[in-house]
C-alpha positions in Angstrom: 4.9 -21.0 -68.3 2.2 -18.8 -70.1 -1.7 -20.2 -70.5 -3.8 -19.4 -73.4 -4.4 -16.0 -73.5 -7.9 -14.4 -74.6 -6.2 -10.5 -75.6 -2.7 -9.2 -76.5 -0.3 -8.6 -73.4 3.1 -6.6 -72.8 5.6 -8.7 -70.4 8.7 -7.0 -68.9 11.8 -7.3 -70.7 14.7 -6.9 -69.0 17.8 -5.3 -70.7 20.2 -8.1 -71.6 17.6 -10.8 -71.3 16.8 -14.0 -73.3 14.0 -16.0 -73.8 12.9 -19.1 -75.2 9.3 -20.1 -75.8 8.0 -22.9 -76.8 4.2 -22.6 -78.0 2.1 -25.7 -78.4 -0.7 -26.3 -80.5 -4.6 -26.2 -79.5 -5.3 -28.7 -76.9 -1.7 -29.7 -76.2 -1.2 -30.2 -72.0 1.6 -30.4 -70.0 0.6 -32.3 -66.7 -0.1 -31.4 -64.0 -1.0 -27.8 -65.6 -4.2 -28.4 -67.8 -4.8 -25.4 -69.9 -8.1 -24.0 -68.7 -6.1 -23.7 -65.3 -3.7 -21.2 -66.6 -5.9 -19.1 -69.1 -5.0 -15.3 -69.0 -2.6 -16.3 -66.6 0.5 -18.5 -65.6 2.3 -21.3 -63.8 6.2 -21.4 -62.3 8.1 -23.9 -63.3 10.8 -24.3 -59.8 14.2 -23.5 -60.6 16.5 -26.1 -59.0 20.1 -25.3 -60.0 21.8 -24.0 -63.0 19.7 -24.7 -66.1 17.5 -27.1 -64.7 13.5 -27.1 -63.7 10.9 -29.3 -62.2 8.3 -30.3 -64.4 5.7 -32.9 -63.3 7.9 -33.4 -60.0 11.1 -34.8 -62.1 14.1 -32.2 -62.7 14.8 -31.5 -66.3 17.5 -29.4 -68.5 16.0 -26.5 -69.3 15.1 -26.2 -73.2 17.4 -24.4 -76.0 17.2 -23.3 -79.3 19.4 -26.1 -80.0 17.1 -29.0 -78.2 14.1 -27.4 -78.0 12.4 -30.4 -80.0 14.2 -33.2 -78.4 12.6 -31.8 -75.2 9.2 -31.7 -76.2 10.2 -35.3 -77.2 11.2 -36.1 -74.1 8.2 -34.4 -72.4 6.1 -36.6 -74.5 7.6 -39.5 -74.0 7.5 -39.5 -70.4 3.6 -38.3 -70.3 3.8 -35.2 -68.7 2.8 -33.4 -72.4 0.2 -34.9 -74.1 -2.7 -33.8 -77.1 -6.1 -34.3 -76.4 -8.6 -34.6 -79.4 -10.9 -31.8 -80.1 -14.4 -32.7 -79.4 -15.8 -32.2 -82.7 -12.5 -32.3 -84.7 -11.8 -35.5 -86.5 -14.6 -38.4 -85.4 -18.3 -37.4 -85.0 -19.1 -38.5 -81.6 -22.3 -40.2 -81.5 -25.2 -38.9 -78.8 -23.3 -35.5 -77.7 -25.1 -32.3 -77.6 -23.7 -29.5 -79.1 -23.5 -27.8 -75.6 -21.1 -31.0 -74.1 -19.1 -30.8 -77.1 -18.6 -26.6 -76.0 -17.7 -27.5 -72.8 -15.5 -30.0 -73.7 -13.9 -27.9 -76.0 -13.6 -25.6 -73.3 -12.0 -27.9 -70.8 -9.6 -29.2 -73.3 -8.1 -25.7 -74.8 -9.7 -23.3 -71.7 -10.7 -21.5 -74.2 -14.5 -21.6 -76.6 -14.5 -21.8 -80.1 -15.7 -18.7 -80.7 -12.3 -17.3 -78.6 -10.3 -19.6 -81.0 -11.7 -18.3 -84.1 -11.7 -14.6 -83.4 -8.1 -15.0 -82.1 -7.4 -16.8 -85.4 -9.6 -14.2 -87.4 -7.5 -11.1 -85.8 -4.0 -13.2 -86.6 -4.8 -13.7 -90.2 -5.6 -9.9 -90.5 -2.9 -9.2 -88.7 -0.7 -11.5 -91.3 -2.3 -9.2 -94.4 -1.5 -5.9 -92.7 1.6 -6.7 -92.3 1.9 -7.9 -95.6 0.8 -4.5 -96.9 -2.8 -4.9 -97.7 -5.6 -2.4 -97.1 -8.1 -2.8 -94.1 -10.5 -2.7 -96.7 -9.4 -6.3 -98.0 -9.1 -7.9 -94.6 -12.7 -6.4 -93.4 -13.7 -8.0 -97.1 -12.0 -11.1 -97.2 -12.2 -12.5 -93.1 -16.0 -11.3 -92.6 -15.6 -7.9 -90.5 -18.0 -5.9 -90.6 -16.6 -2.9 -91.1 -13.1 -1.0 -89.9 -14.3 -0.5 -86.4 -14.9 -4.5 -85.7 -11.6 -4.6 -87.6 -9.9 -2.2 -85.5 -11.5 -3.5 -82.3 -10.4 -6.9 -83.0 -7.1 -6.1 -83.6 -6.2 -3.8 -80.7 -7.7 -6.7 -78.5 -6.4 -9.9 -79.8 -3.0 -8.6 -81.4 -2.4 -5.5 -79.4 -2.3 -3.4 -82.3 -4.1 -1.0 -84.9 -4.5 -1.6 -88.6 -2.4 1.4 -89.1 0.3 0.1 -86.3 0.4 -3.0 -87.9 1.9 -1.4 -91.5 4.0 0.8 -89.6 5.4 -2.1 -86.7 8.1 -3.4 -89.4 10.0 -6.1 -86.7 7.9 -5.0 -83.9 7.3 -7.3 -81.4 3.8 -9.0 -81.7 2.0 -10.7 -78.9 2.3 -14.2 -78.6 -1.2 -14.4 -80.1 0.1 -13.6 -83.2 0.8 -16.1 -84.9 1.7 -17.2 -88.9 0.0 -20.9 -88.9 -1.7 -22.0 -92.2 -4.5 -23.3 -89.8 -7.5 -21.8 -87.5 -7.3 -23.6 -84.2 -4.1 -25.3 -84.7 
């Protein structure tokens, strides 16, 4: 199981392999592995037989693309995932500094805001590169300053360049890339 991750990162891909991932939103937890334990990082889940792992100290089927939301289901249900609140998402929360809400923040998604919305920043550049816009729109429309902080951005947060990006077609992205309507979701 991957943590958050704060820049792009290749993994080793076996020939022949498959994967499934499962990515959960911002602030989601799956006991006993908190996220700001795993950032830039990992955690094993122990293998216990044929297409079975221990999660939480209980031995589950290993997910599919066919049950992949009935496990998270299940997860939930038992209490070993759950969704923390955001501090300063939804409620105001009376008498907190704006330094406990960071750290809060921080504890919650191991990440800061500022991480979140330069990672989100990068993604929805990404998303318009791709899509076959100029740099000069993105650097316009997201708030870059210019094609260096775009270019610097993207090569850390999405692992490629602006020029990459149009020519990538299916390329693999990094798992920070993502196509969610939402920053920080």
């Amino acid at each position: 199981m991957r943590g958050p991750e704060t820049a792009a990162t290749t993994a080793p891909v076996p020939p022949d392999a498959e994967f499934l991932g499962i990515r959960f939103a911002l602030g989601a937890v799956l006991r006993p592995h908190p996220a700001a334990s795993i950032v830039d990082g990992h955690a094993t889940l122990p293998v216990t037989g044929s297409n079975r792992i221990v999660i939480g100290g209980e031995d589950w089927e290993a997910p599919t693309y066919e049950n992949a939301e009935h496990f998270v289901r299940r997860l939930q249900g038992a209490g070993l995932l759950a969704r923390s609140q955001l501090p300063g998402s939804g409620h105001p929360e009376t008498h907190r500094s704006r330094r406990t809400l960071q750290r809060r923040y921080r504890a919650t998604t191991g990440l800061s805001q500022v991480a979140v919305t330069q990672i989100d920043r990068a993604n929805a550049a990404a998303t318009m590169l791709r899509d076959g816009l100029d740099w000069r729109a993105a650097v316009a429309t997201l708030g870059y300053f210019d094609q260096a902080h775009l270019a610097h951005a993207l090569r850390r947060y999405v692992g490629h360049t602006a020029r990459g990006l149009g020519a990538a077609g299916d390329a693999a992205m990094s798992f920070l890339y993502k196509t969610g309507p939402e920053p920080g979701s």
